[in-house]
C-alpha positions as CSV (number, residue, x, y, z in Angstrom):
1,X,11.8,-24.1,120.6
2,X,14.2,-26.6,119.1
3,X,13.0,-28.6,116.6
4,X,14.4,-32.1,116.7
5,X,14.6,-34.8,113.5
6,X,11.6,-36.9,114.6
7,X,9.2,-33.6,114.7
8,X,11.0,-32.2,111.6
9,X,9.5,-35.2,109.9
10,X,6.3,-35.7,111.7
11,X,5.9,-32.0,110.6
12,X,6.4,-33.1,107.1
13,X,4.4,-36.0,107.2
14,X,1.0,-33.2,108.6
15,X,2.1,-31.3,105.8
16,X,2.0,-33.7,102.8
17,X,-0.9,-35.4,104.1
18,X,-2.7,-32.2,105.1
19,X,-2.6,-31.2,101.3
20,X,-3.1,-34.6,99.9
21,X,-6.6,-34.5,101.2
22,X,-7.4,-30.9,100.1
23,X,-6.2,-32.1,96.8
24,X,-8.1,-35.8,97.0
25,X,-11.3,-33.9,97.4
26,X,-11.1,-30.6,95.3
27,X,-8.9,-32.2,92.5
28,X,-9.2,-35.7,92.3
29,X,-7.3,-35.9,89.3
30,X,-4.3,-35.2,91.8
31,X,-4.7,-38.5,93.0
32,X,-2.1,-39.5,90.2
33,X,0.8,-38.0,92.3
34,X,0.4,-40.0,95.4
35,X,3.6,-41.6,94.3
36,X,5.5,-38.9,95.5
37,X,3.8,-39.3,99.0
38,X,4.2,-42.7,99.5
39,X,8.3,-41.6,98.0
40,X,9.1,-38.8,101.1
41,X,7.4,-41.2,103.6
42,X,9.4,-44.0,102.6
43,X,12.5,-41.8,102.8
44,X,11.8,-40.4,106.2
45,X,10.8,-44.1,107.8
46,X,14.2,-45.2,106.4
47,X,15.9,-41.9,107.8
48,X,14.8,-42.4,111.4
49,X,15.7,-46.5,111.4
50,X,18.3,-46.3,114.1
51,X,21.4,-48.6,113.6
52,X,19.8,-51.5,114.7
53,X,18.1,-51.7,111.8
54,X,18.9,-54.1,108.9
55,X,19.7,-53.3,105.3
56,X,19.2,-56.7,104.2
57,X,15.3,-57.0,106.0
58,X,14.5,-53.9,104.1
59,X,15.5,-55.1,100.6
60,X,13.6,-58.6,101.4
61,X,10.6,-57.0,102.5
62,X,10.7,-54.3,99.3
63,X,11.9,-57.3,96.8
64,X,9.1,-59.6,98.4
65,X,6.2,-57.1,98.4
66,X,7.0,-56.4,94.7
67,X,7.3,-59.9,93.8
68,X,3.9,-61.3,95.7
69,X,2.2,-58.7,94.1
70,X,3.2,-59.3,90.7
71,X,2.5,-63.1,91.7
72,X,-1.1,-61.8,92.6
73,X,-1.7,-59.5,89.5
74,X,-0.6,-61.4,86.7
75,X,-2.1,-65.7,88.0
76,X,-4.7,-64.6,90.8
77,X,-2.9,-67.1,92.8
78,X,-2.3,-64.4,95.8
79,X,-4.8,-61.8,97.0
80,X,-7.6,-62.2,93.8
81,X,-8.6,-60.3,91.0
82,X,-7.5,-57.0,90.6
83,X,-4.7,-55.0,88.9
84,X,-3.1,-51.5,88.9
85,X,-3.8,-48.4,87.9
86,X,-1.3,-44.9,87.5
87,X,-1.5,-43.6,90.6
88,X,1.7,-45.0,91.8
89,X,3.5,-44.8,88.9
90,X,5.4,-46.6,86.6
91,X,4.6,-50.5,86.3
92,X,6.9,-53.6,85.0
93,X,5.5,-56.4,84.6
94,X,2.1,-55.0,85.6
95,X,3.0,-54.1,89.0
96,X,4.5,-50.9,89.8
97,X,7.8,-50.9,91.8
98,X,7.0,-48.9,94.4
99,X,4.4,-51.0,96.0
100,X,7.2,-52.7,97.5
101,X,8.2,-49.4,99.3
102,X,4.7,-49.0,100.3
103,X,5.2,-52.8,101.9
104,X,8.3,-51.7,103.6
105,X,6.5,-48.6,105.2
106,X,3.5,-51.1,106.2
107,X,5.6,-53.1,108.1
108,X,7.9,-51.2,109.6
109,X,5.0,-49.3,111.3
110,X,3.3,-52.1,112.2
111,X,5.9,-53.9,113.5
112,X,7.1,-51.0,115.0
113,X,3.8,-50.5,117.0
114,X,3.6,-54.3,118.0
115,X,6.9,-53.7,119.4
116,X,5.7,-50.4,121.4
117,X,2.4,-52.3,122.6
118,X,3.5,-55.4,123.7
119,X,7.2,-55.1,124.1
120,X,9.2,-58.2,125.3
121,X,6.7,-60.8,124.2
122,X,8.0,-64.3,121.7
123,X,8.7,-62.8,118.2
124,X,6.1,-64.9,116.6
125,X,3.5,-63.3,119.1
126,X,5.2,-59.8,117.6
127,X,4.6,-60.7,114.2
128,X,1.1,-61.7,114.9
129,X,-0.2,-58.5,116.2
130,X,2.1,-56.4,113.8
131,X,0.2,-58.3,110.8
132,X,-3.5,-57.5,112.7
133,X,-2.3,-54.1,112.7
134,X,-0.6,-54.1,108.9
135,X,-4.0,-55.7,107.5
136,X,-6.4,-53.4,109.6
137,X,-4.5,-50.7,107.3
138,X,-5.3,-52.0,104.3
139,X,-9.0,-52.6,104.9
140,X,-9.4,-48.7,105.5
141,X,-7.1,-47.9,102.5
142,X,-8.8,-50.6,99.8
143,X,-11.9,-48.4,99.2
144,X,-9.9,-45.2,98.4
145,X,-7.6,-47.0,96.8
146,X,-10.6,-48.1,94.0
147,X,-11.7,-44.8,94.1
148,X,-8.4,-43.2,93.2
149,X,-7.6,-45.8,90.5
150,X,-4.5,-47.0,93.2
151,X,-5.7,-50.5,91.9
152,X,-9.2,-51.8,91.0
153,X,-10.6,-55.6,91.8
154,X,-13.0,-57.1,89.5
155,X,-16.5,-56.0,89.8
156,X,-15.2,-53.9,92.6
157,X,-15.3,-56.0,95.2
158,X,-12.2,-56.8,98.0
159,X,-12.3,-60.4,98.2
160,X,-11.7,-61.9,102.5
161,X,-8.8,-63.7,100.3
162,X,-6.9,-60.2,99.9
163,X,-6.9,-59.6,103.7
164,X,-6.2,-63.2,104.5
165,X,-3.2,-63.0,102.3
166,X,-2.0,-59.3,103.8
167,X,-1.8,-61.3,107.3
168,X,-0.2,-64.0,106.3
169,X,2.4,-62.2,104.3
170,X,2.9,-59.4,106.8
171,X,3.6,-62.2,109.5
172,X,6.5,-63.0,107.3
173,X,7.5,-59.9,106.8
174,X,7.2,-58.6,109.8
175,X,9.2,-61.7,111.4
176,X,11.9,-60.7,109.5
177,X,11.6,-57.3,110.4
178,X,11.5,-58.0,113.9
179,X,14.4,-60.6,114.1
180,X,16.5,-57.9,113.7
181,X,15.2,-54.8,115.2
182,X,14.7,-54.1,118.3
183,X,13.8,-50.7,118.5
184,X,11.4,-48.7,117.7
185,X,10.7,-46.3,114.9
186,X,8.3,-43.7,116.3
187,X,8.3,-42.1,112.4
188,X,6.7,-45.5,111.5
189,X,4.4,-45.3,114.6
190,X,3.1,-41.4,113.2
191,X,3.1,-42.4,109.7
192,X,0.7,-45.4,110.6
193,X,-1.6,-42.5,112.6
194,X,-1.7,-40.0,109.7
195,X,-2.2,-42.6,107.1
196,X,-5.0,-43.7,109.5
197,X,-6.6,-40.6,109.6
198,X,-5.7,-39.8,106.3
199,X,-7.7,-42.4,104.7
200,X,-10.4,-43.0,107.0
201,X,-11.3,-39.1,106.1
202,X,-11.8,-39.8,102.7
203,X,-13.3,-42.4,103.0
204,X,-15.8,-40.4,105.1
205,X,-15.8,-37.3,102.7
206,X,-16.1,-38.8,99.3
């Protein structure tokens, strides 16, 4: 059997996330390197973009999610109370870096299954049900996130504000996503599914 690029990376995807939750439960100290995950998953989304894609949606979606959420962490004025731990590594100015890659990976597989769903429709209609599906991702991630000192919110509680601020934001984002894709990244469909599963386990099993 021939192994094509897509399942290469889908098999690397099963793999990194397959140990990430063996090392989530019986080390959770491990939790510190989920940087690197969130690093090959970028890197293979970004791989399988076809040429369709656009370089400059990518860095205004990375840029952007960095700079809303250093607008959030350090005057409350977006998303609420909360700030960021180690888990994702280096921070400057309280923030680290690559939360904007973990923006860009949100979006593109959201946007990428609103494209898959739905197709043809208006892009605003797109970017709708690509931020529906982008914050429906973050609900199931926020209470491992707490857990694994991702991020922490005062008195530990996700304010509706957060999620009202993910869909407005990955409307944007995913707008300008969409304006100039028209494909579909499948990568950024199974990365959506694992990450899915992925955190909707733990959440089960811790």
């Amino acid at each position: 059997m021939t192994l094509n690029y897509k399942s290469i990376s889908t098999i690397i995807l099963l793999i990194f996330h397959f140990v990430g939750i063996l090392l989530f439960v019986y080390d959770p100290k491990s939790a510190q390197l989920s940087f690197l995950t969130v690093i090959v998953c970028g890197v293979l989304l970004l791989l399988n973009e076809k040429r369709s894609g656009n370089y400059k949606s990518y860095a205004f979606i990375f840029l952007g999610g960095y700079l809303v959420e250093v607008i959030g962490v350090n005057t409350q004025i977006l998303f609420g109370n909360y700030s960021y731990g180690s888990a994702l590594g280096i921070k400057l100015l309280n923030v680290p870096p690559l939360i904007g890659l973990n923006w860009l990976i949100i979006i593109i597989s959201g946007a990428s299954i609103s494209r898959w769903i739905l197709k043809d429709k208006p892009l605003w209609v797109l970017a709708i049900a690509a931020a529906f599906i982008c914050t429906l991702l973050d609900v199931i991630i926020e209470p491992v996130a707490i857990k694994f000192n991702f991020w922490q919110w005062d008195g530990d509680v996700v304010p509706i504000y957060n999620y009202v601020c993910w869909f407005i934001l990955s409307i944007a984002f995913s707008y300008v996503y969409l304006a100039k894709k028209t494909d579909i990244n499948r990568i950024g469909i199974r990365t959506y599914g694992i990450w899915i599963l992925f955190f909707s386990l733990l959440n089960i099993i811790q």
